[in-house]
C-alpha positions as CSV (number, residue, x, y, z in Angstrom):
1,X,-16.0,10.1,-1.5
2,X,-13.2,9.0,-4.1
3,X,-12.2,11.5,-6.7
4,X,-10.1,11.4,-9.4
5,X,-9.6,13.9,-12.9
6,X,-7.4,13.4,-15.2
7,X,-6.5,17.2,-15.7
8,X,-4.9,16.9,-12.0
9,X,-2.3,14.2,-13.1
10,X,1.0,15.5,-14.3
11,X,3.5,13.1,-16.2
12,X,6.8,14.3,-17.4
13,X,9.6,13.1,-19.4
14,X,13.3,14.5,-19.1
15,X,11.2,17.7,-16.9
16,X,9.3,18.5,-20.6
17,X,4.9,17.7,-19.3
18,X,3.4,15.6,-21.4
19,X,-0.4,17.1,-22.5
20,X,-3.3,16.8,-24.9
21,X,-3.9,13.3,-23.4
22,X,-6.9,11.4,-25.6
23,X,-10.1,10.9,-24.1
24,X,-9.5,7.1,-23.3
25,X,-9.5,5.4,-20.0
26,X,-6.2,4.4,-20.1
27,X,-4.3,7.5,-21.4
28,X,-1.2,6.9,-19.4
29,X,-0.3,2.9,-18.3
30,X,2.8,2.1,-16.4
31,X,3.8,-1.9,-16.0
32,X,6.6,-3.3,-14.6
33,X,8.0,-5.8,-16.8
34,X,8.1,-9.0,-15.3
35,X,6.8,-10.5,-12.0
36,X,8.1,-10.1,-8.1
37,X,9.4,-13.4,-8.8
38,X,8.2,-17.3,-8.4
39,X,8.1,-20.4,-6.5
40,X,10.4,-23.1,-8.0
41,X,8.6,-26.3,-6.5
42,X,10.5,-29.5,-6.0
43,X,10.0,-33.1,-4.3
44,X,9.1,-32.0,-1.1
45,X,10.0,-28.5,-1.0
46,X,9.8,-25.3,-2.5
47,X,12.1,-21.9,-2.9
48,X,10.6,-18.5,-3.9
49,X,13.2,-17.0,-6.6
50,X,12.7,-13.0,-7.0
51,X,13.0,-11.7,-10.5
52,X,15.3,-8.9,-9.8
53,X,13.9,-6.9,-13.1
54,X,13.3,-3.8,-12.4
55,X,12.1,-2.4,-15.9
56,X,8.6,-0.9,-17.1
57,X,6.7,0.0,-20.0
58,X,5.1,3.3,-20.0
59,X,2.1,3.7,-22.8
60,X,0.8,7.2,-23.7
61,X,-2.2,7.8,-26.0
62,X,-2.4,11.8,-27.1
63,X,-4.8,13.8,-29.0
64,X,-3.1,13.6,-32.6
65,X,-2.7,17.1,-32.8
66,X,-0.6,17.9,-29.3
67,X,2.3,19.8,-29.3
68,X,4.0,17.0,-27.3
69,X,3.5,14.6,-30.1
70,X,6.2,17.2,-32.0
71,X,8.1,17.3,-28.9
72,X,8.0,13.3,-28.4
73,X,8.7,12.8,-32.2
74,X,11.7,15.3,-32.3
75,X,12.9,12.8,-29.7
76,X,12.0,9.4,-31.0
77,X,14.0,11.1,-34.5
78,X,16.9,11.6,-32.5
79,X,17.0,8.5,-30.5
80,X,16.7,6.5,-34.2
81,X,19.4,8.8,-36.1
82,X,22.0,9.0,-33.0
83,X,21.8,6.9,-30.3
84,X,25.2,7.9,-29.0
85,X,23.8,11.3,-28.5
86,X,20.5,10.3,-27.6
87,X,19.8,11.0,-23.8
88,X,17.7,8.8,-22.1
89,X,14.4,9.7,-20.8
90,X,13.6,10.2,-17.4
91,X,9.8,9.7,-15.9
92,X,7.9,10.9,-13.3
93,X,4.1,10.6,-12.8
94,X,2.2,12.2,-10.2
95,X,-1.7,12.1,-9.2
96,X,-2.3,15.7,-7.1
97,X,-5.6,14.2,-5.9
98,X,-4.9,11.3,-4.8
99,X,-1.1,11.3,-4.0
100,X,-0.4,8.3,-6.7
101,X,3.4,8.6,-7.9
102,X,5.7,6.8,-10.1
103,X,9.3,7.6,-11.6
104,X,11.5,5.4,-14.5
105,X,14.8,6.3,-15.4
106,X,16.7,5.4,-18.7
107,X,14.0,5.2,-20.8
108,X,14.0,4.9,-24.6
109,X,11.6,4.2,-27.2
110,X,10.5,1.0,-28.2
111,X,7.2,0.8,-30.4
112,X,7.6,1.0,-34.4
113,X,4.9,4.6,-34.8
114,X,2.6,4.7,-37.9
115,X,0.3,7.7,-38.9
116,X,-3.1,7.2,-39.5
117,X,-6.0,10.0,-40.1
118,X,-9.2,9.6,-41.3
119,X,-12.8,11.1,-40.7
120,X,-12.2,10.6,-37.5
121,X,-10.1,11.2,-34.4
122,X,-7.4,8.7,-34.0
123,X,-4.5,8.7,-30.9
124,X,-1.2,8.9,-31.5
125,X,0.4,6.1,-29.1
126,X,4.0,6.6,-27.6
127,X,5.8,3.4,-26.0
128,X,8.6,3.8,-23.8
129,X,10.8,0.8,-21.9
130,X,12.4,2.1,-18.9
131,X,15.2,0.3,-17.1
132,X,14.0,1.2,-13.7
133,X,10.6,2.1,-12.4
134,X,9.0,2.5,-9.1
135,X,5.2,2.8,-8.3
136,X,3.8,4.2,-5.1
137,X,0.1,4.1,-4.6
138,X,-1.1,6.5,-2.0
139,X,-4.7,6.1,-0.2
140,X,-6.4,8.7,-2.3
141,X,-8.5,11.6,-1.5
C-alpha cells in the first residue's frame, strides 16, 4: 500500500531544516526551469536540440509564524543589502518513506515577499532559483 506524510520529508537549505510547513498540498514544489530540450523540424527531417538548463525553482509555503520564516528572512535581508557577501543557498530534499530526493546548488532568492494578516491564517511563500538541480524519484514504500 502507498504511503506518504509529510512530517517524514526533510528539506534543507545551506544544512539549516526548513519547518512549520502550511497545511497545503503543495508545501514544497521543485521545477526544473526549462524543458529536456525540442525537436527542430525541417523539410524532410528533424534534429532533437537539448536545452542544456540545468536550473530550478524551489516554492515553499510556511505557517506564518515559523521560526524559519525569521531564519529565511534574515537571509533574503542579507542577500538584498550585500550580495557580495551573500552566500548562495544550497538544497537538499529528501522523502524517508518513499526514498524521493532532490539537491540545487547556488540558489538565491527571486520572489518580491509581501506581508499579509488577517482573521485568518495566511502562508508565507518563499521562492528560490537555483542554478542546478537534480530530481531522483525512488519507487516508494
Amino acid at each position: 500500500m502507498p504511503r506518504y506524510s509529510p512530517d517524514n520529508v526533510i528539506l534543507k537549505l545551506n544544512d539549516y531544516e526548513i519547518s512549520g510547513f502550511s497545511d497545503a498540498g503543495d508545501q514544497i514544489t521543485l521545477v526544473e526551469d526549462s524543458e529536456l530540450g525540442a525537436y527542430t523540424h525541417g523539410t524532410g527531417d528533424s534534429v532533437f536540440v537539448a536545452s542544456g538548463k540545468k536550473g530550478g525553482t524551489l516554492t515553499l509555503k510556511l505557517l506564518q509564524n515559523t521560526p524559519s520564516n525569521k531564519h529565511l528572512s534574515a537571509l533574503r535581508n542579507q542577500q538584498r543589502n550585500s550580495l557580495k557577501d551573500f552566500k548562495p543557498l544550497s538544497l537538499y530534499i529528501k522523502d524517508l518513506i518513499n526514498g524521493d530526493e532532490a539537491v540545487g546548488f547556488e540558489g538565491y532568492f527571486s520572489a518580491a515577499k509581501n506581508l499579509t494578516r488577517g482573521n485568518q491564517h495566511n502562508d508565507e511563500t518563499w521562492v528560490i532559483q537555483f542554478k542546478n538541480v537534480k530530481i531522483d524519484n525512488a519507487e516508494g514504500a
